[in-house]
C-alpha positions as CSV (number, residue, x, y, z in Angstrom):
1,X,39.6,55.1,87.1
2,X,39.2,51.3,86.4
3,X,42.3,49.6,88.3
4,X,42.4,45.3,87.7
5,X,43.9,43.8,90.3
6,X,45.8,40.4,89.2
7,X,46.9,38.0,92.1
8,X,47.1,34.6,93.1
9,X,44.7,32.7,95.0
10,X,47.3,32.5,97.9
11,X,47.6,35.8,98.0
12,X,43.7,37.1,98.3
13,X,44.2,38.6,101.3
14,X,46.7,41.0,100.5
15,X,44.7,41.7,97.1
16,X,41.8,42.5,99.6
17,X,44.1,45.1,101.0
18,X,45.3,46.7,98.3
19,X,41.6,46.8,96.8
20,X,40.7,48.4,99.7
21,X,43.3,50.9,99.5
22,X,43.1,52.1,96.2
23,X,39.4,52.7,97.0
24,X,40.3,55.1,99.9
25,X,42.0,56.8,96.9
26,X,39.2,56.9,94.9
27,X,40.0,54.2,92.1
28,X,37.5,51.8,91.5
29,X,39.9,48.7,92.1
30,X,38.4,45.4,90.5
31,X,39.5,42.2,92.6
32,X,38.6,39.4,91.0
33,X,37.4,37.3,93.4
34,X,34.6,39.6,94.6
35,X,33.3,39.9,91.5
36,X,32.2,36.4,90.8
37,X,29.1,34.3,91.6
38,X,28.9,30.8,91.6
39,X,28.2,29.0,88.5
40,X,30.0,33.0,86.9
41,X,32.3,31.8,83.7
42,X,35.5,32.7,85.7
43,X,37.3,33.4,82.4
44,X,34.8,35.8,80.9
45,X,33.8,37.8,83.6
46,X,38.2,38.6,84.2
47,X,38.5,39.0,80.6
48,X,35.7,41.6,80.8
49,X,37.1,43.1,83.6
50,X,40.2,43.2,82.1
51,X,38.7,45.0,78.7
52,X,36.8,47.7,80.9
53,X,39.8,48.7,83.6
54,X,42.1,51.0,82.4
55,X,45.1,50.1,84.7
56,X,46.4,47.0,86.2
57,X,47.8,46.1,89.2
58,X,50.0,43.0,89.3
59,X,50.9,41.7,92.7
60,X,54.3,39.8,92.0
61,X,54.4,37.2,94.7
62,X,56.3,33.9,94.3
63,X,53.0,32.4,94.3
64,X,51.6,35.0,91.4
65,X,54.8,33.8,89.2
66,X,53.4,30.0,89.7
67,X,50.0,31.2,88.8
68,X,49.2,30.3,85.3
69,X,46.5,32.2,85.6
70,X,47.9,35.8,86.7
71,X,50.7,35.0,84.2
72,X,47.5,34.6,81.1
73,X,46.4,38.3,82.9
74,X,49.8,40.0,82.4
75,X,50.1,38.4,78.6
């Protein structure tokens, strides 16, 4: 299974983490930030993440609820 894994930039390292975990489990957990290259149209690629998961993960961190971006990924 597909798991998305929305988070703030703050908190990355915890994302890691949990990424890491739910591979242990067998998921295949999409963090965002590993999938991207330089020069990567940020927007499309999590948008196409997004499409092809089938579960998503929201780490609700005071810093996620300021993200404009994470809030876009729940919506």
């Amino acid at each position: 299974m597909k798991v998305f894994v929305s988070h703030s930039r703050a908190d990355a390292p915890l994302a890691a983490r949990v990424c890491e975990g739910l591979r242990r489990e067998g998921l295949e957990a999409r963090h965002p930030d590993l999938h991207h290259l330089p020069g990567d149209n940020w927007a499309a690629n999590v948008g196409r993440a997004l499409e092809e998961s089938e579960a998503m993960v929201v780490l609700l961190t005071p810093a996620a609820v300021d993200s404009r971006h994470v809030m876009r990924e729940i919506e």
